[in-house]
Structure formats: structure tokens, C-alpha cells
C-alpha positions in Angstrom: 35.4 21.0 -5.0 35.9 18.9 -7.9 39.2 18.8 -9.9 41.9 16.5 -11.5 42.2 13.4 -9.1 41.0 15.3 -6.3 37.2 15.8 -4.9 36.8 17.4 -1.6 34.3 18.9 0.5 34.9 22.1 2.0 33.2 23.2 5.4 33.0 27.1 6.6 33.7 26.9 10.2 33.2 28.2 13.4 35.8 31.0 14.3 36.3 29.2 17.8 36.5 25.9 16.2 38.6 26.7 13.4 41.3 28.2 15.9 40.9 25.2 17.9 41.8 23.2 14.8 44.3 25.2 13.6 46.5 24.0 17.0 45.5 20.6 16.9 46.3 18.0 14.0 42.9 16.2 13.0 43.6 13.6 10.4 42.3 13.5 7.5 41.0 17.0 7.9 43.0 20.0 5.8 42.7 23.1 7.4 42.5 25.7 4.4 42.0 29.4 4.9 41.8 31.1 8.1 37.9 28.9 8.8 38.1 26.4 6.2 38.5 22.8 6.6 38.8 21.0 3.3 38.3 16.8 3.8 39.2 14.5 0.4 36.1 12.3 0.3 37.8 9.4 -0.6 40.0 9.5 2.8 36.6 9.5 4.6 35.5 6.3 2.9 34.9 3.7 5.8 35.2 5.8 8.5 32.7 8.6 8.8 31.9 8.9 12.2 34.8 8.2 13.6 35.7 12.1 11.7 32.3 13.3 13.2 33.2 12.3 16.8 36.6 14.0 16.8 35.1 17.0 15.4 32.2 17.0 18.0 34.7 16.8 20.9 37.3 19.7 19.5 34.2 21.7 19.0 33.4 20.8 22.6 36.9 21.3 23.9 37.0 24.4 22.1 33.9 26.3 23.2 34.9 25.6 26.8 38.2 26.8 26.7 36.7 30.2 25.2 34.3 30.3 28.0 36.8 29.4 30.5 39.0 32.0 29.1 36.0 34.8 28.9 35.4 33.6 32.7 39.1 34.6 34.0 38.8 37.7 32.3 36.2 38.6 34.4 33.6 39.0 31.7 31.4 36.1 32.4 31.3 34.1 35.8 30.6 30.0 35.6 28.6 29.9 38.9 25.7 32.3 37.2 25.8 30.3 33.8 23.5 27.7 33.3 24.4 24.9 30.4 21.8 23.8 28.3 21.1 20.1 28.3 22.6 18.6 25.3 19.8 17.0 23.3 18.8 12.9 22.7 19.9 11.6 20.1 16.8 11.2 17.1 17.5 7.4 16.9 20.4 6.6 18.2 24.0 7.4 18.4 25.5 6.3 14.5 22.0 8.3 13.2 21.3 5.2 11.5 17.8 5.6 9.8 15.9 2.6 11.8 12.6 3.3 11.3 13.2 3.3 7.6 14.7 -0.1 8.0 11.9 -1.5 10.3 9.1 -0.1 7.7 10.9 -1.4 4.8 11.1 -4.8 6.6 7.2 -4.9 7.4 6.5 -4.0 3.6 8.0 -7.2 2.4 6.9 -9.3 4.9 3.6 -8.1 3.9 4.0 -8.5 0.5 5.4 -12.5 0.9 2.0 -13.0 3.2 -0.3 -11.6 0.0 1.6 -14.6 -2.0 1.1 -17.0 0.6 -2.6 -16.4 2.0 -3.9 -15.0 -1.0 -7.1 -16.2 -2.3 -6.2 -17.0 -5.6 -3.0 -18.6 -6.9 -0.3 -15.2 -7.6 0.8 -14.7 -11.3 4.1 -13.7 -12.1 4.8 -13.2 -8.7 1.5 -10.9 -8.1 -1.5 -10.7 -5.9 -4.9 -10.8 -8.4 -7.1 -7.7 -8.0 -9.7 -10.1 -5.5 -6.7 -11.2 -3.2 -5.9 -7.3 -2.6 -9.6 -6.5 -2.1 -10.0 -9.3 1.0 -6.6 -8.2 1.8 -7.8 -4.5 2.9 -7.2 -2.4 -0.6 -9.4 0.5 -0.8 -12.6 0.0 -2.9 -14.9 2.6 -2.3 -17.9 0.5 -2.3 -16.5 -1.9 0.4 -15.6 1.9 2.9 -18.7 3.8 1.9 -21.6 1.4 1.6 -20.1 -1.6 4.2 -18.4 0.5 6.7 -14.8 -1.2 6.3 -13.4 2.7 6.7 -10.0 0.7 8.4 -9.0 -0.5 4.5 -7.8 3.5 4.8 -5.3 2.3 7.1 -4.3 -1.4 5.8 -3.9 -0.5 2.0 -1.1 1.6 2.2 1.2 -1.9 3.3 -0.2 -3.6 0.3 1.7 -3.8 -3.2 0.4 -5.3 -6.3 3.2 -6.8 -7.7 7.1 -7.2 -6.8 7.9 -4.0 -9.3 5.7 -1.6 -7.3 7.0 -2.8 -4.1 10.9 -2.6 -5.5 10.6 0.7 -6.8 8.5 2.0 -3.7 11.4 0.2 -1.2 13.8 2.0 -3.3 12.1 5.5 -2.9 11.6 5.0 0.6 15.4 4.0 1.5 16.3 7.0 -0.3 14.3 9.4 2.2 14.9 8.0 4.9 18.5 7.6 4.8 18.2 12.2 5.0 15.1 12.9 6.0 14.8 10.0 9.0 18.3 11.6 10.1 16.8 15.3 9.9 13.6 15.4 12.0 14.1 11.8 13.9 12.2 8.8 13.6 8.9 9.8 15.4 8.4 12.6 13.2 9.6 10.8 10.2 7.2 8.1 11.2 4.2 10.6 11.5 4.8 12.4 8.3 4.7 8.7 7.1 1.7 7.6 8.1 -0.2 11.2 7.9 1.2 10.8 4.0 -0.5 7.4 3.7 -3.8 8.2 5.0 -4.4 11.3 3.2 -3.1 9.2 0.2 -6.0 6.7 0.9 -8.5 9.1 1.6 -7.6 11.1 -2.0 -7.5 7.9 -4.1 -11.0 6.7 -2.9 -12.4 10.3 -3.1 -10.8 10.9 -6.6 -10.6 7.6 -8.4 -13.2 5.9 -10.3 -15.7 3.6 -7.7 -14.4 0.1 -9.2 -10.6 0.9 -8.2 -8.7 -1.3 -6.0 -6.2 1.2 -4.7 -2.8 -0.2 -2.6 0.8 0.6 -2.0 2.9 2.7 0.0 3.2 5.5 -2.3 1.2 8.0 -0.9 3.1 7.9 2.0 6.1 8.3 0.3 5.4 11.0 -1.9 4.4 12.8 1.5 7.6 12.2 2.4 9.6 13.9 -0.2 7.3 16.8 -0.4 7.9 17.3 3.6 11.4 17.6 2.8 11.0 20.3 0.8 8.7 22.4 2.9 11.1 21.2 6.2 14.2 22.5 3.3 12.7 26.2 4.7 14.3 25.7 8.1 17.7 25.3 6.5 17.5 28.2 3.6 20.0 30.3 4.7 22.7 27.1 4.4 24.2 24.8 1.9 21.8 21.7 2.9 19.1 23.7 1.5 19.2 23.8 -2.4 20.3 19.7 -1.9 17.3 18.7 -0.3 14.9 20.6 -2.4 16.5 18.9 -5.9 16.9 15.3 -4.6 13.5 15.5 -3.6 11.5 17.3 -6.9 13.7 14.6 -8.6 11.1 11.9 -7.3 8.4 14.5 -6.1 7.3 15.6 -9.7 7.1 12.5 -11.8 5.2 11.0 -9.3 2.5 13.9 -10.1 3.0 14.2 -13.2 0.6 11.7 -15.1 3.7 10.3 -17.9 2.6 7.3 -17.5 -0.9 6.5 -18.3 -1.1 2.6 -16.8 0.5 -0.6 -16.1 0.7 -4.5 -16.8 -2.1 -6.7 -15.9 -4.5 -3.9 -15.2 -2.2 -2.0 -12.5 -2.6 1.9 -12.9 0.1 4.4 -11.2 -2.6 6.2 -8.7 -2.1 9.9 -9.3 -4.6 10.9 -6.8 -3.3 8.6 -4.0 0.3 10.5 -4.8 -1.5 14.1 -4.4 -3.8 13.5 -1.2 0.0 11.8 0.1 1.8 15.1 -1.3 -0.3 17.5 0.3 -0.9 15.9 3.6 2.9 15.2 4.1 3.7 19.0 3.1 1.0 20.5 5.0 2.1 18.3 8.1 5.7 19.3 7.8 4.9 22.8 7.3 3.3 23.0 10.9 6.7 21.1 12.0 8.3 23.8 10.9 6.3 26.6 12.8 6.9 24.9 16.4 10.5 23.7 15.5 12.8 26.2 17.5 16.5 26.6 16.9 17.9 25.2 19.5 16.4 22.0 18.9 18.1 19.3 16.4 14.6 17.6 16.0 10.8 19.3 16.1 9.1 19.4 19.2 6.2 17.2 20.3 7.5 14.0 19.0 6.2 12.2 21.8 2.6 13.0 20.2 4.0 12.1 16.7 5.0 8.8 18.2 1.0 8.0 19.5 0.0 9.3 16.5 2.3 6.4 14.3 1.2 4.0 17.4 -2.6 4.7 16.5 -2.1 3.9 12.9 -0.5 1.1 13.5 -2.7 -0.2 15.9 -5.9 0.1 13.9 -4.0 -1.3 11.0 -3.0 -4.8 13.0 -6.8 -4.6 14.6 -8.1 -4.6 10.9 -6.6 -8.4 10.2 -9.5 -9.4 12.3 -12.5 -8.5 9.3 -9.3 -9.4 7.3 -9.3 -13.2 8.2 -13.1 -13.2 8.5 -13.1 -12.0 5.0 -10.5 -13.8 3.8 -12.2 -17.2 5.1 -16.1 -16.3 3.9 -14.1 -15.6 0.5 -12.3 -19.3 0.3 -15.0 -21.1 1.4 -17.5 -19.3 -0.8 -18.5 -21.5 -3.6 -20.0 -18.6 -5.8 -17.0 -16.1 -5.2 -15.0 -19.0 -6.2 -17.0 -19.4 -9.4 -16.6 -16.3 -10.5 -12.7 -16.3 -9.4 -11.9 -18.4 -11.9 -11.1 -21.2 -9.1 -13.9 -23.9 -10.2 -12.4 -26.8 -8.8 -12.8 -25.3 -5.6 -16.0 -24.3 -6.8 -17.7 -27.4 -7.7 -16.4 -28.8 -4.3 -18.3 -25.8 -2.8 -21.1 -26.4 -4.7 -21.3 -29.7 -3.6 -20.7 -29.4 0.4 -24.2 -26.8 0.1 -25.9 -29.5 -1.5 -25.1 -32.3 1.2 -26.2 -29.7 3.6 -29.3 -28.6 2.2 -31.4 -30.8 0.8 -33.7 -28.5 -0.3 -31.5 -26.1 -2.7 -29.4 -28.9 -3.4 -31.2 -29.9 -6.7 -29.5 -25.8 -7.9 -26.5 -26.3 -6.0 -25.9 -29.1 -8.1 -26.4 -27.7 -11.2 -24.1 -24.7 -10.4 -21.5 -27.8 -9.7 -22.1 -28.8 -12.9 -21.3 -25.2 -14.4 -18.1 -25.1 -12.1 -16.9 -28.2 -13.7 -17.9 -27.6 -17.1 -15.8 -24.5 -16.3 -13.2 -26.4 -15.6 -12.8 -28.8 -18.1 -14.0 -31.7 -15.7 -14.6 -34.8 -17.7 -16.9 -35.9 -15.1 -19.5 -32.5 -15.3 -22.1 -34.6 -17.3 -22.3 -38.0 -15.6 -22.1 -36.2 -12.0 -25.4 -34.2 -13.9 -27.0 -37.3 -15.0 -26.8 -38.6 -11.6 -28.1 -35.9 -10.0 -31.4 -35.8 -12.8 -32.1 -39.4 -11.5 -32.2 -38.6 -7.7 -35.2 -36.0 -8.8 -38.8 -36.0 -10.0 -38.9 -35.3 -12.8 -41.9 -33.3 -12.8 -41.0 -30.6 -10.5 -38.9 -27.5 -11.2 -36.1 -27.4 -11.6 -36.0 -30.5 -13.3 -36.1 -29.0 -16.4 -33.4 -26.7 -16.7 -31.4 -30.3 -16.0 -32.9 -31.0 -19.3 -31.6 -28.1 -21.0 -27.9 -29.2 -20.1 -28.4 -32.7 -21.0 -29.9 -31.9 -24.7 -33.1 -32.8 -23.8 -34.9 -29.5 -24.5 -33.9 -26.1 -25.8 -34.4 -22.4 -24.3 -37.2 -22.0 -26.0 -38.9 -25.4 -24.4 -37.4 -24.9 -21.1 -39.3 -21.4 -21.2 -42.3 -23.1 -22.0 -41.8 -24.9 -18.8 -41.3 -22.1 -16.2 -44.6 -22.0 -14.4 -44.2 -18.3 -12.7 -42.5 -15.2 -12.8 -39.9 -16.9 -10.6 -38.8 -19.7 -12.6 -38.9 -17.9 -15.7 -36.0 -15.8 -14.8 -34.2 -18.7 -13.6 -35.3 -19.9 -16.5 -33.3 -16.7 -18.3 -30.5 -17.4 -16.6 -29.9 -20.7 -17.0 -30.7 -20.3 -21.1 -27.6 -17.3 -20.8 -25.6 -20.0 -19.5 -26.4 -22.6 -22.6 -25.6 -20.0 -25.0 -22.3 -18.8 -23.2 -21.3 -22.5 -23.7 -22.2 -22.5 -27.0 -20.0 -19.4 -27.7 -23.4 -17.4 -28.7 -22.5 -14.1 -26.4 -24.5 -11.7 -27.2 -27.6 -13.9 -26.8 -26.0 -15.2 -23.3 -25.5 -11.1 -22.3 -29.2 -10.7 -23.0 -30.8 -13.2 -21.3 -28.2 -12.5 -18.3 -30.0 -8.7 -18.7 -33.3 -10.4 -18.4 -32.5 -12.4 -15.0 -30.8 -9.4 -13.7 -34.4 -7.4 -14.4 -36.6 -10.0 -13.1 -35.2 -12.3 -10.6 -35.9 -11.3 -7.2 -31.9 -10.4 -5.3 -31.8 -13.1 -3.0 -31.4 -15.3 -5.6 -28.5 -17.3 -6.7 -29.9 -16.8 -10.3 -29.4 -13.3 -9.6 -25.8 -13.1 -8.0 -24.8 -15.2 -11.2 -26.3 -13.0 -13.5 -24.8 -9.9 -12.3 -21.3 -11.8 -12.0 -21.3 -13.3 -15.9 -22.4 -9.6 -16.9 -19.3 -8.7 -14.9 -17.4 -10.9 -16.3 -18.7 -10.3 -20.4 -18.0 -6.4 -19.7 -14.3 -7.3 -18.3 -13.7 -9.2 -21.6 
């Protein structure tokens, strides 16, 4: 009830407990009609529980003075009656929503560990796309062709930049602070992570195959459409209709495509937010089936509880191949390269040549790309040096000549004396060209290496990556 400097809420009681009341003063509480208590919000400001506690024990006091009562009127007896055990509490006594908390907690420290051990420097505060691929995003290629099905598991803890882990942290303190408090943690926690995985699974299954999918939002969304299939429980009272509207409030423009992309590339994933919807309703749904009325929280949360444990489990198992990857990823020269990081590159580049001798004369000349790159002053002379240390009439001399001006693409061609050096021969001419600002010669001479060089070539990997490159301009 709202009015002029007033704003109450009014609770339809018990008869037992309302005549209890009605002898007993129980401040700030008004008793209204004949089992109506009306409490002025504002009075209530601070001290919450402390009004729940008081109306917990009157309720108590009450019930067993009308059974006490019934008993010396002969029309029960209290050696026959057996009292049902009063139930645990979800979480803990104050109902504070701690899983929510906890979860919230492990997202930003997740988030601050993408800044800190990603593989290339953050911008703006963001993780790029390759730091939340070796971080355990889903990319379909990386579940369905290597195996790496746990990224199912590790993406939904990832964010990709501090907006999407804001807005997500707000979403998520906002369902947890009812719906942790209405089926208890465990559950609250399965619902969770069901939401997330089926999230995961949709967003791979739906998406386009070059996606890098993270974020908690699948699991979230889960969570608000559980709340309104658990809202069925409570239909026939007032908590009903609340619960359904706060949660369509988020629940629909998170399927609802409004938004048709981000900054920097980020996309809102639609199909992560639907796989997340449907598993999180379709969980809560069965909740619902096997939650009996005498219960303040669903059965079987001991199996909800393994279940969270499991995800969990295989989520902190996955920083294993995490690290691995991670490591193989920083200390690669060519993923470096093609990262964007070439003075890390051409320090790469260089290590491989000290340690083999016998690719070193290409390993050198990819240095020289990495610096050149990179705006290193010292790319040519560290070239010429390199020409000098080899003869001059072996391959792949020649392509050395190409950089230094002493022959063109045409020549170095010329040069290549089988099918093997002519597409590195293709390759390095895309290179000159791309130098020279001439791209759409580079692209087809890139086309040409791609066609003709065999896959276990560095030639090759380079030809496919500049391609990848030209097509993301």
C-alpha cells in the first residue's frame, strides 16, 4: 500500500498467528483487520531480521499453545503426535545469498588473471580474441577437430572485456539475492552451471565455426528463466506475479537479438543465451516435480551439489592444457608473428636458428620479416649478416636477394629449382609486394603458396596466416 507519506506492506496472516499477535505488542508491526498485519517499510529499514525472528518465534509460540490447548480438550493427545523435524537452513541462518557472492568473487578474479597472463598486451582493459582462445573460450574447431571438449566448461568464467563482466556481475547479483534464497545454494548452484554448459554447447552448435564464444551469460539467463518456471510452485501467492516480471525484465532482451554487435569485434551471443535459457528452465521444471510442500528447498540437493562439484572440478583440471597452451603460444615465434607481437617474434625466430642450424638460414629470414614488422632499424643489417654467413649459391640464398634489392620476383622465380622452392619462392615474392603496399598481387601469390607448398611448411603456415590476416582487414 502506497499513499501520501506512507508505504506499507500488508501480510494476510495465519488465523492462529494473527490471534497470537493481536495479544502480544510486536513493534513495528500494525495489526490491521481481524488477520492483517500492516509494517511501514521505512520502520523496517536496518533491521529486517530481527522483525523475521520475532515473527518466527510468535508463530512458534502460537501453534503450540493451540495444540496444547486442542490436547487438554481431549481432541488430540501429545504422546501419539510426532513433530516434524524443522528443516536446515538453505545457506545459513541471515539467508544471505553466498554462493552468489563466492561466484561473483571467482569471475573477477578470473577476469584480473586474463589481464595479467594473457598472451598479448590487453586494450582498453580487454583480453584480445587469441588470449581468450588459449584461455579455454569455445572455438569449434579447437572442441570438434582437437578434442579440447573441457573449453565447454572453462569459457563460461571468461569475459571479454570489463563491460560484459560488469553488466553480467550485475545480472547475476540480482538473481541470486531471490532466487539463491528460494531453492538454496546447491540448487542455485546446479541450475548455474547446467545453464552454462548448455549455453556452451548451443553457442558452438549454433554460431558460425570462427567464433570465440565466453562469458557467464548463458548461465545466467538459465537462471532467470528457472525462476519463472520455479514461479509455478508459488502461483496461488503474491510472490508469484513478482518473480515472473523481474525476471522477463532481463529474460527477454537477452533473446531478443536488439542489439546486433559490439566494440572491437565482441558480438552479444544469442545462441549461448538460448541453449542457457532452455537448459536452466527445463532443469528447474524437473525441480519443481520432486519439490514437495513441506519442504522450503527441492529435494536431492546433495546430488545438485556433486553435480556443481563435477563442473568445477573439470573446469580447474582444464588449466592444465591451459598453461600448456598458453606456454607453446608465448614461446611460439610464428603465433607471435601473426599476433602482432614481432619483437617477441624476431627473438623467436632467432633462438630456432641458434638451435638448428639447418633451417636457420629461413628462420632468419622470418626474423628479418618480424623486425621489418616492427619497425626495427636493425632488420636489414641483421639480413646482410646473415647473407654473408651463406653460400651463395644454394637456396635459399636467393630469396635473401629479393629483400636486399638484389633481384626481383620475377628473377627470384627464375631461381627456384623445383616445385618446392618455387612456392617458397611464391611466398616470399607475397611478402615483397605486401611491403611494397601492392596487396592484391601479395594475396595472389599468398593463394599460390597456399596451393603448392607442401603443409609442413613454414612457407605454408605463413601463407595461410597473411591470407588470414588480408581477409580480417
Amino acid at each position: 500500500m502506497q499513499g501520501q507519506g506512507f508505504d506499507n506492506i500488508v501480510l494476510h496472516l495465519d488465523p492462529v498467528v494473527a490471534k497470537s499477535l493481536r495479544r502480544r505488542r510486536l513493534s513495528p508491526l500494525l495489526i490491521g483487520s481481524r488477520n492483517q498485519v500492516s509494517i511501514p517499510l521505512q520502520l523496517l529499514k536496518g533491521y529486517p531480521e530481527e522483525v523475521l525472528h520475532q515473527v518466527i518465534e510468535l508463530a512458534s509460540e502460537a501453534y503450540e499453545a493451540e495444540r496444547s490447548a486442542k490436547a487438554a480438550d481431549g481432541l488430540i493427545e501429545l504422546e501419539d503426535e510426532v513433530e516434524a523435524p524443522a528443516p536446515e537452513p538453505a545457506v545459513n541462518a541471515p539467508g544471505r545469498p553466498l554462493f552468489t557472492y563466492a561466484l561473483l568473487a571467482v569471475l573477477i578474479i578470473v577476469y584480473v588473471s586474463e589481464l595479467v597472463f594473457g598472451v598479448d598486451m590487453s586494450k582498453n582493459g580487454s583480453p584480445s580474441t587469441r588470449t581468450l582462445l588459449v584461455l579455454g573460450g569455445t572455438f569449434r574447431p579447437s572442441i570438434l577437430a582437437d578434442g579440447e571438449w573441457w573449453r565447454l566448461f572453462t569459457a563460461p568464467f571468461l569475459h571479454g572485456s570489463p563491460l560484459h563482466l560488469a553488466v553480467n556481475c550485475i545480472c547475476l547479483w540480482f538473481a541470486g539475492g531471490v532466487f539463491e534464497r528460494l531453492v538454496g545454494w546447491r540448487w542455485f548452484a546446479a541450475i548455474f552451471f547446467v545453464s552454462a554448459l548448455g549455453g556452451s554447447v548451443a553457442s558452438v552448435w549454433i554460431n558460425p565455426p570462427d567464433i570465440v564464444g565466453v562469458g557467464a551469460s548463458g548461465g545466467i539467463v538459465g537462471l532467470f528463466a528457472a525462476v519463472i518456471a520455479v514461479s509455478i510452485r508459488f502461483r496461488s501467492t503474491p510472490l508469484a506475479q513478482p518473480l515472473q516480471m523481474g525476471a522477463i525484465q532481463i529474460l527477454v532482451p537477452s533473446l531478443l537479438p536488439i542489439f546486433f554487435g559490439g566494440k572491437n569485434g565482441e558480438h552479444i551471443d544469442y545462441a549461448g543465451h538460448l541453449g542457457g535459457a532452455l537448459a536452466g528452465a527445463a532443469l528447474a521444471l524437473l525441480v519443481v516435480v520432486f519439490w514437495s510442500r513441506e519442504r522450503p528447498t527441492p529435494r536431492f540437493g546433495a546430488a545438485a551439489a556433486a553435480f556443481s562439484a563435477l563442473f568445477v572440478i573439470v573446469a580447474a583440471v582444464s588449466l592444465w592444457p591451459i598453461s600448456n597452451l598458453r606456454q607453446f603460444m608465448v614461446d611460439d615465434p610464428m603465433a607471435n608473428y601473426f599476433a602482432g607481437n614481432f619483437e617477441q617474434a624476431a627473438t623467436g625466430f632467432a633462438a630456432s636458428a641458434a638451435e638448428d642450424t639447418k633451417v636457420a638460414p629461413y628462420y632468419k629470414l622470418w626474423r628479418f620479416l618480424a623486425q621489418s614488422r616492427g619497425n626495427d632499424m636493425k632488420a636489414t643489417e641483421d639480413l646482410v649478416v646473415a647473407a654473408r654467413q651463406m653460400d651463395q649459391s644454394t637456396w635459399p640464398y636467393p630469396v635473401y636477394g629479393l629483400f636486399l634489392g638484389e633481384l626481383s620476383p620475377d628473377e627470384l622465380l627464375a631461381k627456384a629449382g623445383d616445385d618446392n622452392q618455387r612456392c617458397e619462392a611464391a611466398f616470399y615474392n607475397g611478402e615483397w609486394y605486401l611491403f611494397g603496399g601492392i596487396v592484391q598481387e601479395a594475396r595472389q601469390h599468398f593463394e599460390t603458396a597456399v596451393s603448392t607448398c607442401p603443409t609442413t611448411y613454414m612457407e605454408y603456415s605463413g601463407a595461410k596466416g597473411e591470407l588470414g590476416r588480408l581477409d580480417a582487414r
